[in-house]
Phi, psi and omega in degrees: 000151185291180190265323169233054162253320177328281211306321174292337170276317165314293160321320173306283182310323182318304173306319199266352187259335151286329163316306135348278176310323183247031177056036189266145170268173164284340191280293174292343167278272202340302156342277165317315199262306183096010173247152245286190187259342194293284190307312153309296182321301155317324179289307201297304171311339165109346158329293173283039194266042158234147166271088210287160182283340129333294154011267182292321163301343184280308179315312176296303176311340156259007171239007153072060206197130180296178170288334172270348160310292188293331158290020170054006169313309232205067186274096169000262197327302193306317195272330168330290178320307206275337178279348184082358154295175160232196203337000000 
């Protein structure tokens, strides 16, 4: 599989384990993000893996979150960790 179909399923799943994670429907991140629930959907399943970065910025932005958070790039608790916070 290509390298960046890997990241885009990854990205997919990241999005559907924040969604998820904040108790959100697709109906309702669509609400929030302003992208379409069709279009969620299509991600989360992998239908889609390249995302464009509009996109991808609405989704961080509604889940309060960077764009390498959501590309699973930047795991919040790990930068904690280096920083000496804690949970």
């Amino acid at each position: 599989m290509p390298r960046h179909a890997t990241n885009a399923l990854s990205v997919g799943k990241r999005l559907l384990a924040l969604r998820i994670a904040r108790g959100l429907s697709q109906k309702a991140l669509s609400q929030a993000s302003g992208v379409s629930a069709t279009i969620i959907t299509r991600i989360e399943r992998g239908a889609i893996i390249e995302p464009s970065l509009g996109t991808l910025r609405a989704f961080a932005r509604a889940h309060d979150v960077t764009l390498d958070e959501l590309a699973g790039e930047d795991d919040p608790d790990s930068a904690k960790s280096r920083r000496g916070g804690h949970g």
